[in-house]
MARZABA-824088 format. One line per field, with one value per residue: z negated, y, x negated of N, C-alpha, C in turn; residue in one letter. Coordinates in Angstrom, 1 decimal, decimal comma. Atoms other than C-alpha are relative to their C-alpha. Example, Ala and Ser with C-alpha at 12.3 -4.5 7.8 and 13.67 -1.06 7.14 Angstrom:
BEGIN
nzz <- c(0,0; 0,0)
nyy <- c(-1,2; -1,1)
nxx <- c(-0,9; 0,9)
cazz <- c(-7,8; -7,1)
cayy <- c(-4,5; -1,1)
caxx <- c(-12,3; -13,7)
czz <- c(0,0; -0,8)
cyy <- c(1,2; 1,1)
cxx <- c(-0,9; 0,8)
code <- c(A; S)
# end
This chain:
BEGIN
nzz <- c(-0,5; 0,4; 0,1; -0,8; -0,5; 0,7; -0,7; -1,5; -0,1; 0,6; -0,8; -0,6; -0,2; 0,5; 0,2; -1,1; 1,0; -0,2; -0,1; -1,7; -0,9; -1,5; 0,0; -0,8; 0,0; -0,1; -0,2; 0,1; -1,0; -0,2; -1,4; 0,6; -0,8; 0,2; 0,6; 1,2; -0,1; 0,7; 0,2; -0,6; 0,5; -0,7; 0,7; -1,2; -1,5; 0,8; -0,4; 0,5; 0,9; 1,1; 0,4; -0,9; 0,4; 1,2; -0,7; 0,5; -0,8; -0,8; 0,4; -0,4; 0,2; -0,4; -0,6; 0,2; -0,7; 0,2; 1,2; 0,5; -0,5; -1,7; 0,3; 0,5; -0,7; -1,1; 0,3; -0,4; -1,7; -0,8; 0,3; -0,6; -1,6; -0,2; -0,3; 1,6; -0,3; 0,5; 1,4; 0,8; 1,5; 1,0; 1,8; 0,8; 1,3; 1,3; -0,9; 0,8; 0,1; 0,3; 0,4; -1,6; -0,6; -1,1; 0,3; -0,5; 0,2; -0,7; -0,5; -0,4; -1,6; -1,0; -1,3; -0,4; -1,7; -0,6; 0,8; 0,8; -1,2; -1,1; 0,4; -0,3; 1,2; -0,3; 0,2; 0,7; 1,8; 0,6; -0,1; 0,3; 0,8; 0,3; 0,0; 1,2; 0,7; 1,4; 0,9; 1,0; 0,6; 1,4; 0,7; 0,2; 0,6; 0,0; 0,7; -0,4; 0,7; 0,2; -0,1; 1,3; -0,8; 0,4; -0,4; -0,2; -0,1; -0,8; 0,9; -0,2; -0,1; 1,0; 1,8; 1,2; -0,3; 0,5; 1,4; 0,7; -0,9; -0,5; 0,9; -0,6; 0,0; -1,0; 0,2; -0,5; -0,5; -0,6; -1,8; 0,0; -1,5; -0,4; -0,9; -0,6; -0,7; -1,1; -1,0; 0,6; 0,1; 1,1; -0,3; 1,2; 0,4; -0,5; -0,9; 0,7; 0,9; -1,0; -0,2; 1,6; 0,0; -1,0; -0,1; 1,3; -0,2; -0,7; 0,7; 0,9)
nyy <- c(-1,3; -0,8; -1,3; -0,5; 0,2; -0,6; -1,5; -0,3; 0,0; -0,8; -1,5; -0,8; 1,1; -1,2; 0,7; -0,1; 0,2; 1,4; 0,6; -0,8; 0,9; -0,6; -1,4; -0,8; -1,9; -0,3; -1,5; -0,6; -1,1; -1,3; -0,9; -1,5; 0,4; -1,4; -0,9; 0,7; 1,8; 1,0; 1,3; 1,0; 1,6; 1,3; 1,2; 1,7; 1,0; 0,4; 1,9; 0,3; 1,5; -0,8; -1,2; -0,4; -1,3; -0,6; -1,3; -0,1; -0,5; 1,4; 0,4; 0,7; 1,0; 0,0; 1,1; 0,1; -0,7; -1,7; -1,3; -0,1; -0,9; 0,1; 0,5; -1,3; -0,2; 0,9; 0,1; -1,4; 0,1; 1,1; -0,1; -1,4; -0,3; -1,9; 0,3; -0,5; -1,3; -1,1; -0,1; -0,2; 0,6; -0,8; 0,8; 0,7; 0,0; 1,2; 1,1; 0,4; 1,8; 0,3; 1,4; 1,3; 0,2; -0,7; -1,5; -0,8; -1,3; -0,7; -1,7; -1,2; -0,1; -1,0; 0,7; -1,3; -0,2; 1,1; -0,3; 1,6; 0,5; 0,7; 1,2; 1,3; 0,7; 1,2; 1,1; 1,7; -0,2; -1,3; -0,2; -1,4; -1,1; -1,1; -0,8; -0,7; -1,0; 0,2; -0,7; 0,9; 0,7; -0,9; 0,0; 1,2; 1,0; 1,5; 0,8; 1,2; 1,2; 0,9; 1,6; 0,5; 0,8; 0,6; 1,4; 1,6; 1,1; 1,3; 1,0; 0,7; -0,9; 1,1; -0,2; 0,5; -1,0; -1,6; 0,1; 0,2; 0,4; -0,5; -1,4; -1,0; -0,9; -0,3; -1,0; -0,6; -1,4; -1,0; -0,7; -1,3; 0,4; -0,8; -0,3; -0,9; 0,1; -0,6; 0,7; 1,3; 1,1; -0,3; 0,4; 0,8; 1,0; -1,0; -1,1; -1,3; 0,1; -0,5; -1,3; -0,7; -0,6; -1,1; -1,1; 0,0; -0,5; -1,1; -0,7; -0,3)
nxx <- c(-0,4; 0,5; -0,3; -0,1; -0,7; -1,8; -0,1; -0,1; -1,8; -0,7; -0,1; -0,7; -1,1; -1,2; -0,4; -1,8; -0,7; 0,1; -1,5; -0,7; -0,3; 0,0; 0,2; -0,3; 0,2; -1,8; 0,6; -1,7; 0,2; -0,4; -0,1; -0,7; -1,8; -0,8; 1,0; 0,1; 0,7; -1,5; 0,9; -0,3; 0,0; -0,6; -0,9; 0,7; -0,8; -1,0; 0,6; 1,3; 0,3; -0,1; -0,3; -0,5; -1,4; 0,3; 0,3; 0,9; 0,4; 1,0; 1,1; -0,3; 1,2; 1,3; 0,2; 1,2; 1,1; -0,8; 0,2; -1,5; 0,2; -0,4; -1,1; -1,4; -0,5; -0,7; -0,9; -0,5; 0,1; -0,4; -0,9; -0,8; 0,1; 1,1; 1,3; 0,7; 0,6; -0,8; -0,3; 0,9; -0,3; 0,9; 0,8; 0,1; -0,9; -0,1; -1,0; -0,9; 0,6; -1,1; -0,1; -0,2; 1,4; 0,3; 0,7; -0,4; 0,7; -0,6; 0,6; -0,6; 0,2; -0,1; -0,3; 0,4; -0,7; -0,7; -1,3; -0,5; -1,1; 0,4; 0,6; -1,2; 0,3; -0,7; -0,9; 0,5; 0,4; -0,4; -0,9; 0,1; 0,8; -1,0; 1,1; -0,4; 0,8; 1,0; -0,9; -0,8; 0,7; 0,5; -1,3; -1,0; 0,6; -0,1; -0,4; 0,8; -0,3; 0,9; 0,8; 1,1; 0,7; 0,3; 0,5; -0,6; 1,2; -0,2; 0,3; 1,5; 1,6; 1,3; 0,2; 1,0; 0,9; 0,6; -0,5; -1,2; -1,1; -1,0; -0,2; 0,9; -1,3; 0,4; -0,7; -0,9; 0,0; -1,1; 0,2; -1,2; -0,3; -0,5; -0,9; -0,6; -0,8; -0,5; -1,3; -0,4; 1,6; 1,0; 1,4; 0,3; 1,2; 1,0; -0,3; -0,8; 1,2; 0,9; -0,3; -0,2; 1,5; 0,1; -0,5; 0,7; 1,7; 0,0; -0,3; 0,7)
cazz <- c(78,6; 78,6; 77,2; 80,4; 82,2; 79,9; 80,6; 84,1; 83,9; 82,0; 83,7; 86,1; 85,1; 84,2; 82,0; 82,9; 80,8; 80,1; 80,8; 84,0; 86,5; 89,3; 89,8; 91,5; 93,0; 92,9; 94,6; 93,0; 96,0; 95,7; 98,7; 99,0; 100,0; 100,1; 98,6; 95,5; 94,9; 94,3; 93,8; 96,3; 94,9; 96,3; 96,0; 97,2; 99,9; 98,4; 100,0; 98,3; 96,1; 93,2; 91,5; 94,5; 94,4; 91,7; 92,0; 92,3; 93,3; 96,7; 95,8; 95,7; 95,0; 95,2; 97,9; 97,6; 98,3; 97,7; 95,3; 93,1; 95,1; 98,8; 97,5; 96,5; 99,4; 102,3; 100,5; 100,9; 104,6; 105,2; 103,1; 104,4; 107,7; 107,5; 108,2; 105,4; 106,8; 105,6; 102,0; 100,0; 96,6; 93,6; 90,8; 88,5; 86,2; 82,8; 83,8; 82,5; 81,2; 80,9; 78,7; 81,9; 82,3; 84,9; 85,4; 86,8; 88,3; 89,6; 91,7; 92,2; 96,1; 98,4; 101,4; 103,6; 107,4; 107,0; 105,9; 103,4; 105,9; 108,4; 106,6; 108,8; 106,0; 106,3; 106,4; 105,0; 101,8; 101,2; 100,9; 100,7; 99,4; 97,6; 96,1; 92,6; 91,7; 89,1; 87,3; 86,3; 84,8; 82,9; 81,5; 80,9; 78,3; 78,9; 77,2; 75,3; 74,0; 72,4; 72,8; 69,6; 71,2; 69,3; 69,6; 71,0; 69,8; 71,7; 69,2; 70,8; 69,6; 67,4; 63,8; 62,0; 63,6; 62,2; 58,8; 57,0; 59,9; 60,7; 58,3; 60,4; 60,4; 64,0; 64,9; 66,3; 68,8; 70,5; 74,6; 74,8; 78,3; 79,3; 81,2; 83,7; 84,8; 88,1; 90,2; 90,5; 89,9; 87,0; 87,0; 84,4; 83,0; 84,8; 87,3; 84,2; 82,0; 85,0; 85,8; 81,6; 82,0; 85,1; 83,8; 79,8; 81,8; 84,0; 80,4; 78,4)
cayy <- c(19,1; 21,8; 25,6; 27,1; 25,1; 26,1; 29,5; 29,6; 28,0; 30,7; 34,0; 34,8; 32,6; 34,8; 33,6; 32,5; 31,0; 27,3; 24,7; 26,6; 24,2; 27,2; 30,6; 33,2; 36,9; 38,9; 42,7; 45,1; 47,4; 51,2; 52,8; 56,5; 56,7; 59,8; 62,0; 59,7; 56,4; 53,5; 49,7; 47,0; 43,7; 40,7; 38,3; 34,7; 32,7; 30,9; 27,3; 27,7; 24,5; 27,2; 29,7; 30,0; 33,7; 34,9; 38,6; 38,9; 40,6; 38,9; 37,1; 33,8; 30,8; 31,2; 29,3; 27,7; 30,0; 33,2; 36,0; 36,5; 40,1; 38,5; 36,0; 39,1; 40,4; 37,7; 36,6; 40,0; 40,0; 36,8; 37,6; 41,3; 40,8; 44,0; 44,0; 44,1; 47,6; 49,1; 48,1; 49,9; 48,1; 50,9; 48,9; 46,1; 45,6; 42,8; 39,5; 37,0; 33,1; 31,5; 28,5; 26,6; 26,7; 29,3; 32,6; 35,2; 38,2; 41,2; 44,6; 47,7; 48,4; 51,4; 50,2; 53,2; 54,3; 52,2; 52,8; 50,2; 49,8; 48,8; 46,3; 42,9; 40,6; 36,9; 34,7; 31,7; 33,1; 36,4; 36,9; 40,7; 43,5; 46,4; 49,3; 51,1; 54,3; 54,4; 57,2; 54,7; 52,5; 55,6; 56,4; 53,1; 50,7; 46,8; 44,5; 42,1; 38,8; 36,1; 32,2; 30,0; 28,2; 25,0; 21,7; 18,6; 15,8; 12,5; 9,3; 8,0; 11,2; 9,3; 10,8; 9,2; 11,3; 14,6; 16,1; 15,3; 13,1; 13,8; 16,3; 18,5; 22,2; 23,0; 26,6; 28,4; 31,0; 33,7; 34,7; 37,8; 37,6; 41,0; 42,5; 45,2; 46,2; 48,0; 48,1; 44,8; 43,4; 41,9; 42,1; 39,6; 37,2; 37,7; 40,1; 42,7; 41,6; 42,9; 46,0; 46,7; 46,9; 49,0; 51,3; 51,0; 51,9; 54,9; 56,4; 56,1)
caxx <- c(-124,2; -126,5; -125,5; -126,2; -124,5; -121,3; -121,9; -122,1; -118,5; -117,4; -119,2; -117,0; -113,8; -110,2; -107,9; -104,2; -101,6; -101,5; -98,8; -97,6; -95,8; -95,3; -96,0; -94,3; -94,5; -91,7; -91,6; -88,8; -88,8; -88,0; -86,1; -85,2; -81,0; -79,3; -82,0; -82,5; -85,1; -82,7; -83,9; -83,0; -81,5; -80,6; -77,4; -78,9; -77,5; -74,1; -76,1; -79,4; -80,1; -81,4; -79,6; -77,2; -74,9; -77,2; -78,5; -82,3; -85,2; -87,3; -89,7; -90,7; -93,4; -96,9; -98,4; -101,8; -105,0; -102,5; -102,7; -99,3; -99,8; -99,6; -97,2; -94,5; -95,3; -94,7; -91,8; -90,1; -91,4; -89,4; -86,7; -85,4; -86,9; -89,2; -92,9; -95,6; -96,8; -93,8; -94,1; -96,7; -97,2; -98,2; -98,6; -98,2; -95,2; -95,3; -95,3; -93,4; -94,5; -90,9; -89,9; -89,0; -93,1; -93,0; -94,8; -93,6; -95,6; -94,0; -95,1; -93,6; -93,3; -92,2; -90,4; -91,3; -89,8; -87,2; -83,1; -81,5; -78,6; -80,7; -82,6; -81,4; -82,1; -82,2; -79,1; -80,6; -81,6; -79,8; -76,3; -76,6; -78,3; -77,4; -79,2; -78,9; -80,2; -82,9; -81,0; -78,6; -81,3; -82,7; -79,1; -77,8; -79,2; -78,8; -76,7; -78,9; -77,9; -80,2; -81,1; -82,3; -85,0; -85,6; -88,0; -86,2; -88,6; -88,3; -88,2; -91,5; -93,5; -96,4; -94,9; -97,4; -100,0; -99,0; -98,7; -95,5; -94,2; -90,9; -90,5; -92,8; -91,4; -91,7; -91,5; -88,5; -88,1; -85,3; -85,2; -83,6; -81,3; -80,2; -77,3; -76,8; -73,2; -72,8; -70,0; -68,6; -72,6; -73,9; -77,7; -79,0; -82,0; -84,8; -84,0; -82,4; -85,7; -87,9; -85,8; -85,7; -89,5; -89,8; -87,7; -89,4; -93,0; -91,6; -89,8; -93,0)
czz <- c(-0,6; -0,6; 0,9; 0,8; -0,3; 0,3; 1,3; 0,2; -0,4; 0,7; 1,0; -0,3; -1,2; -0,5; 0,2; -1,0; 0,4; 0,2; 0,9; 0,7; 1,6; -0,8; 0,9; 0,0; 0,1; 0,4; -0,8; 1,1; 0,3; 1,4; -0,5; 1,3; -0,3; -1,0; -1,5; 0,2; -0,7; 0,1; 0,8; -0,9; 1,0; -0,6; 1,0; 0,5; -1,0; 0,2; -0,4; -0,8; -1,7; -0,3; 1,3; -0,6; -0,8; 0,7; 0,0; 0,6; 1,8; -0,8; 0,0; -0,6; 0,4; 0,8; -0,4; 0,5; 0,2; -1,3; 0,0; 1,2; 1,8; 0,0; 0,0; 1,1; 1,6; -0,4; 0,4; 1,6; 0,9; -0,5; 0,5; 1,3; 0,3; 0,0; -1,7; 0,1; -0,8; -1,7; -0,6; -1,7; -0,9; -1,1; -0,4; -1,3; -1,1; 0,9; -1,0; 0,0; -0,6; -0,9; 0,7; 0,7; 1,2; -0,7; 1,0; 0,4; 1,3; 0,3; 0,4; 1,5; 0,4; 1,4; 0,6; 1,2; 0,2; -1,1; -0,8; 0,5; 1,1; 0,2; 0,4; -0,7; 0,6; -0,5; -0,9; -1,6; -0,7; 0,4; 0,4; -0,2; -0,5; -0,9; -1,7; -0,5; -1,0; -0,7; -0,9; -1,2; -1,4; -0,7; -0,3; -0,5; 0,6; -1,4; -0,6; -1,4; 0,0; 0,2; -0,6; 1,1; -1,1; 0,5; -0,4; -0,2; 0,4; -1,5; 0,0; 0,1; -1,3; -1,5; -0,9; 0,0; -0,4; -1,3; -0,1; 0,8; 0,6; -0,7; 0,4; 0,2; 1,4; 0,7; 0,8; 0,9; 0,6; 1,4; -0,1; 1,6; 0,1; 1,3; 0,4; 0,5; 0,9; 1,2; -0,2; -0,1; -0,9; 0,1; -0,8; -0,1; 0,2; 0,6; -1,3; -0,9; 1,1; 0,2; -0,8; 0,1; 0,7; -0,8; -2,0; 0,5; 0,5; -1,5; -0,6; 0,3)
cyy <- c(1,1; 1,8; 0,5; -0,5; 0,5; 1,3; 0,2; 0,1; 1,0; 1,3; 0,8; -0,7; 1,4; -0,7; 0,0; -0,5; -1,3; -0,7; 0,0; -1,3; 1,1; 1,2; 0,4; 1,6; 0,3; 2,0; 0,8; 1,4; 1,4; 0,2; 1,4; 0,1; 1,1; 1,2; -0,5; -1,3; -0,9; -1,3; -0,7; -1,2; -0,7; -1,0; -1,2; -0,6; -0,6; -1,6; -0,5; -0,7; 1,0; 1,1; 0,5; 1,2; 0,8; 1,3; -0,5; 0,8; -0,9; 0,0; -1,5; -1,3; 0,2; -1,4; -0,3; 1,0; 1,4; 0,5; 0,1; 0,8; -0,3; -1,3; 0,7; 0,6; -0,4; -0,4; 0,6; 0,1; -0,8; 0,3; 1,2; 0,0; 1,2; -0,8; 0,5; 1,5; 1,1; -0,4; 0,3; 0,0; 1,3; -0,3; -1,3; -0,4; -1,5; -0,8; -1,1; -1,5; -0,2; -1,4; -1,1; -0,1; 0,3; 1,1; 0,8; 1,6; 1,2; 1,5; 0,6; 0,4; 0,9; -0,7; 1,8; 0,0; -0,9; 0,6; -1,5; -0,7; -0,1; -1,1; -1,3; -1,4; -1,7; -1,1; -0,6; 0,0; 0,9; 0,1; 0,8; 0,3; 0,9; 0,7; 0,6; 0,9; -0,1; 0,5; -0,8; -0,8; 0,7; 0,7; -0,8; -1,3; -1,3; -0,4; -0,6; -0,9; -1,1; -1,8; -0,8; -1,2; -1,2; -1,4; -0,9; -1,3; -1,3; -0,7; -0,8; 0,8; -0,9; 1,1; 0,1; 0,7; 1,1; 0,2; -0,2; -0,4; 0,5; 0,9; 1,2; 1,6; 0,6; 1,7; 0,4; 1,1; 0,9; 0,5; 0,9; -0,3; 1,8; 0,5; 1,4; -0,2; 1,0; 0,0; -1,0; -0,7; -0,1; -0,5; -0,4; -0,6; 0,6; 1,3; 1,1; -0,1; 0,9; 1,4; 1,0; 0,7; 1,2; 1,5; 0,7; 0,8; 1,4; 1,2; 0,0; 1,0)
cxx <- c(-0,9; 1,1; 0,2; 1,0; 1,7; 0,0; -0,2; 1,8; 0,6; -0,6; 1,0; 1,9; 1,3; 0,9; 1,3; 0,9; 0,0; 1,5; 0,7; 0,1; 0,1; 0,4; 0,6; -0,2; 1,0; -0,5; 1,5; -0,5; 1,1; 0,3; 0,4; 1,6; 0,8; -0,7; -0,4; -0,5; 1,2; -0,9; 0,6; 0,4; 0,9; 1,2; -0,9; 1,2; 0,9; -0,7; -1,4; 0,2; -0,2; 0,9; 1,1; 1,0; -0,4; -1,3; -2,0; -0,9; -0,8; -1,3; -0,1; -1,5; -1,3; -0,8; -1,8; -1,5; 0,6; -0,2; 1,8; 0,5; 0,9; 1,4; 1,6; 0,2; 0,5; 1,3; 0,9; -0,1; 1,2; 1,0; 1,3; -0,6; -1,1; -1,4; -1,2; -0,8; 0,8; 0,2; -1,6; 0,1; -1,0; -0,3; 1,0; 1,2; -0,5; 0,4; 0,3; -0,8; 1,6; 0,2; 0,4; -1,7; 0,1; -0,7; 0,6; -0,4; 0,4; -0,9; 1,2; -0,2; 1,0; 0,3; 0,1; 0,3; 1,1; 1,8; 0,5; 1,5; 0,0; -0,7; 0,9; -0,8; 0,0; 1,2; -0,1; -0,5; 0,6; 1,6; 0,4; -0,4; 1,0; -0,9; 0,5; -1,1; -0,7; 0,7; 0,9; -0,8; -0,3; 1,1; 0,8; -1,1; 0,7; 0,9; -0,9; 0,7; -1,3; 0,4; -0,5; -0,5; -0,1; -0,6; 0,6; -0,8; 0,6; -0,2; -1,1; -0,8; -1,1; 0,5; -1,2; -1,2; -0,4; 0,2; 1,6; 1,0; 0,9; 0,7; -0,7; 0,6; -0,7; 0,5; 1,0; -0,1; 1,2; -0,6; 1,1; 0,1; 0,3; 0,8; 0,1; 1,2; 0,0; 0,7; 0,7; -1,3; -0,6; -1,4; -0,9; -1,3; -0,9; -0,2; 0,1; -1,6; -1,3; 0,0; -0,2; -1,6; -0,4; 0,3; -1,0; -1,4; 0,6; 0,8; -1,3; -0,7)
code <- c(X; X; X; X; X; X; X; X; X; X; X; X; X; X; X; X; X; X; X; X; X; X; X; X; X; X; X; X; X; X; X; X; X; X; X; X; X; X; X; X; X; X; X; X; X; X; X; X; X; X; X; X; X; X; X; X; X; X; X; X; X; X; X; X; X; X; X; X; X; X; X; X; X; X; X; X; X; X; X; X; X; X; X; X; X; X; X; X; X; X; X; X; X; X; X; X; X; X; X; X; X; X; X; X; X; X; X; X; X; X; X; X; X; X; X; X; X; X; X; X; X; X; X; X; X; X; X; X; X; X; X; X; X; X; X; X; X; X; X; X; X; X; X; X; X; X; X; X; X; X; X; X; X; X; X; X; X; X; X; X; X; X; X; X; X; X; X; X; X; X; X; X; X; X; X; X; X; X; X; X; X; X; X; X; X; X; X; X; X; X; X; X; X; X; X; X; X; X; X; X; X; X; X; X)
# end
């Protein structure tokens, strides 16, 4: 293996997070509703195999040869029925690498010419929608409860391999979950960890 050759691999190459089993985009899409921007969320379909009944934003799996970007926003296309003309994406929120070896990469999006009580959503994946003023977000902290992460080692990991065998002190970590309540809707995990951000970038 020459040098050059190593560097070529590396000139144009971006880096991503390792371990990843599936990526998804996710849009949290601003509407404006009675003279005030409010956020769209989603309850999921009561028949969906994941997460069924649980609030979230659209969004959805990154397909092969897609950008997170066009991922977040076909998802949303297919999920509220609306066309991708009427969503203009203005930025980029935190994205997330989960301990379930996911990623998670969300945009900010403007649904534009369109009312949020005209939005005819699909069936098959959406239970509902429903809208919540930002204001609330920026006057109303989150609940947040934590998660002791700890490593489950199998009995057929090779011991003998690392220092001080099975005495090995492996480290520990904490997932903060967070809770929004509104109305009767609580807006939790990811979805509230998403919204926490949005609203953490538009206060700073």
């Amino acid at each position: 293996m020459k040098l050059e050759k190593i560097k070529q691999k590396f000139e144009y190459r971006r880096s991503k997070p390792l371990d990843i089993m599936y990526n998804y985009g996710v849009l949290v899409p601003i509407i404006e509703r009675n003279g005030q921007l409010e956020l769209i969320y989603e309850v999921r379909a009561k028949n969906l195999k994941r997460q069924p009944g649980e609030i979230s934003f659209p969004g959805g799996r990154v397909e092969y040869g897609e950008t997170f970007k066009e991922a977040a926003i076909r998802e949303t296309c297919e999920e509220l029925n609306i066309r991708a003309k009427n969503i203009n994406v203005i930025g980029e929120l935190d994205y997330l690498v989960s301990h379930a070896n996911i990623s998670i990469y969300p945009f900010l999006g403007v649904l534009e010419n369109m009312k949020s009580e005209c939005i005819d959503y699909s069936r098959d994946e959406v239970d509902h929608i429903f809208t919540v003023p930002i204001n609330f977000f920026m006057e109303t902290e989150p609940k947040v409860h934590y998660i002791d992460l700890e490593a489950v080692i199998g009995e057929d990991f090779p011991y003998d391999k690392i220092p001080n065998g099975k005495g090995y002190y492996w480290d520990k970590g904490k997932y903060s979950v967070y809770f929004y309540e509104y109305n009767d809707y609580i807006i939790w995990g990811m979805t509230a960890k998403i919204t926490k951000n949005f609203i953490d970038i538009i206060k700073s």
